[in-house]
C-alpha positions in Angstrom: 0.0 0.0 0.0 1.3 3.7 -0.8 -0.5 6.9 0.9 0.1 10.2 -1.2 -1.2 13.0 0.6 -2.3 16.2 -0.8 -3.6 19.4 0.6 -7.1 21.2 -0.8 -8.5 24.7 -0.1 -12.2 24.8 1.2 -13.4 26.2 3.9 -11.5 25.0 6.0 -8.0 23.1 5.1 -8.8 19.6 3.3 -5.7 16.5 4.1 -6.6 14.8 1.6 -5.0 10.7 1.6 -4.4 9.2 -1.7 -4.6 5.2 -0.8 -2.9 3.0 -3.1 -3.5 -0.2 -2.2 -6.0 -2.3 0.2 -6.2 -1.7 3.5 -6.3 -4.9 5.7 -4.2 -6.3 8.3 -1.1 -6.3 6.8 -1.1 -2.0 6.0 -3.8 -0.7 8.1 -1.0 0.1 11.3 1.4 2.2 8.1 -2.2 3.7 7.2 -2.9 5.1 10.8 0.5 6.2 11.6 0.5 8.2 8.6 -3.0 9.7 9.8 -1.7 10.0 13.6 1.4 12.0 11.8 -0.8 14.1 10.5 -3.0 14.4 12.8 0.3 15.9 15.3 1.3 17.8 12.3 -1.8 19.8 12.9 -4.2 18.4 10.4 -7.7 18.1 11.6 -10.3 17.7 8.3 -9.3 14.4 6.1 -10.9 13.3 3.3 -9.4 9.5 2.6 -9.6 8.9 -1.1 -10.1 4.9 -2.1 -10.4 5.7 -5.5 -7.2 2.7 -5.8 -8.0 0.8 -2.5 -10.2 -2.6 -4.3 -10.6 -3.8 -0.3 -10.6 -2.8 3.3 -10.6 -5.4 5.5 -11.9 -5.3 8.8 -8.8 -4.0 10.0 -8.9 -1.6 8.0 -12.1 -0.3 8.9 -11.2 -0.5 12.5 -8.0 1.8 11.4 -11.0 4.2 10.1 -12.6 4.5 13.5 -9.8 5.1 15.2 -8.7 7.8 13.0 -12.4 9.1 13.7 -12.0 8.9 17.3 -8.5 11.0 16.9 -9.7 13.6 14.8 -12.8 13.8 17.3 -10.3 14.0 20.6 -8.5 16.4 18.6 -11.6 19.2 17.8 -12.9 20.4 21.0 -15.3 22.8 19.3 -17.4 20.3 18.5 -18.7 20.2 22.3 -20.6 17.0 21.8 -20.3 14.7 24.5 -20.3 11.2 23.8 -23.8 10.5 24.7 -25.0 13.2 22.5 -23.2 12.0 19.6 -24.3 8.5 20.1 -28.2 10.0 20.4 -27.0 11.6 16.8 -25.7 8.8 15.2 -28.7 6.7 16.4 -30.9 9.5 14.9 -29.3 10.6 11.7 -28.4 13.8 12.6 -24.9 13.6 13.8 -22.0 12.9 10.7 -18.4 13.7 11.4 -17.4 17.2 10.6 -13.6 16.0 10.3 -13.6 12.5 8.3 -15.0 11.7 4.9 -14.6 9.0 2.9 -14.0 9.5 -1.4 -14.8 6.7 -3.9 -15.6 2.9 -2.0 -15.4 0.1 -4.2 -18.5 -2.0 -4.3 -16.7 -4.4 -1.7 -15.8 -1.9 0.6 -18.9 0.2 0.2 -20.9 -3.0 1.4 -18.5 -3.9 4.3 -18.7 0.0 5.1 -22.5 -0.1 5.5 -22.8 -3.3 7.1 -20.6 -2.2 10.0 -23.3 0.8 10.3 -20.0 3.2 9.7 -22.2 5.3 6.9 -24.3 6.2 10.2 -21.4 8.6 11.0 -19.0 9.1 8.1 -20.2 10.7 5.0 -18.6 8.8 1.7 -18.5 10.4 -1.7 -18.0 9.9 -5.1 -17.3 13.8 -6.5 -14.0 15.0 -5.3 -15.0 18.5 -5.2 -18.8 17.7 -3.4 -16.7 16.1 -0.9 -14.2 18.8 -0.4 -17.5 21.3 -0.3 -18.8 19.4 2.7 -16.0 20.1 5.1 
């Protein structure tokens, strides 16, 4: 797997991560310590592009919650407590601000949904729609 990682100018600062590859149990610990890098390095909107990612295993989507939890822990002006944000996610109001999600295969799309993560991360398939939403 190779990440490429670009910068975009919306509203707000865009990291966007350019996966090449699947993410599964043998990347998905080089895919968060890039985002964790990041993530130190100030970054706090990432928009993870799987436009070259065919699968992501469960590993992998674990390493996408956790990156969600870290970008959450890192933006305190979101004020939500947990409870709130579970209330959201169970109501369909709540979608994180910080992490979105560009171009899912069919495989990973199905995987995603099943897990319930499209409850609380938006996913795309226009670059610039999803660069607009942050």
């Amino acid at each position: 797997m190779e990440i490429k990682v670009s910068t975009e100018s919306g509203r707000v600062p865009v990291t966007v991560l350019h996966v090449d590859g699947n993410i599964d149990s043998s990347t998905y610990e080089q895919f968060q310590s890039t985002a964790r890098k990041l993530i130190d390095e100030g970054t706090r909107y990432i928009l993870v592009d799987l436009s070259h990612a065919p699968f992501v295993s469960s590993a992998g989507l674990r390493a996408l919650h956790t990156l969600f939890n870290e970008l959450r822990s890192r933006n305190p002006e979101a004020n939500l407590s947990d409870e709130q944000m579970k209330k959201g996610i169970s109501a369909g109001t709540y979608k994180s601000p910080h992490l979105k999600l560009l171009n899912l295969s069919p495989e990973t799309k199905t995987a995603f949904e099943t897990s319930g993560f499209d409850m609380y991360i938006d996913t795309f398939t226009d670059r610039n729609a999803a660069i607009a939403s942050f």
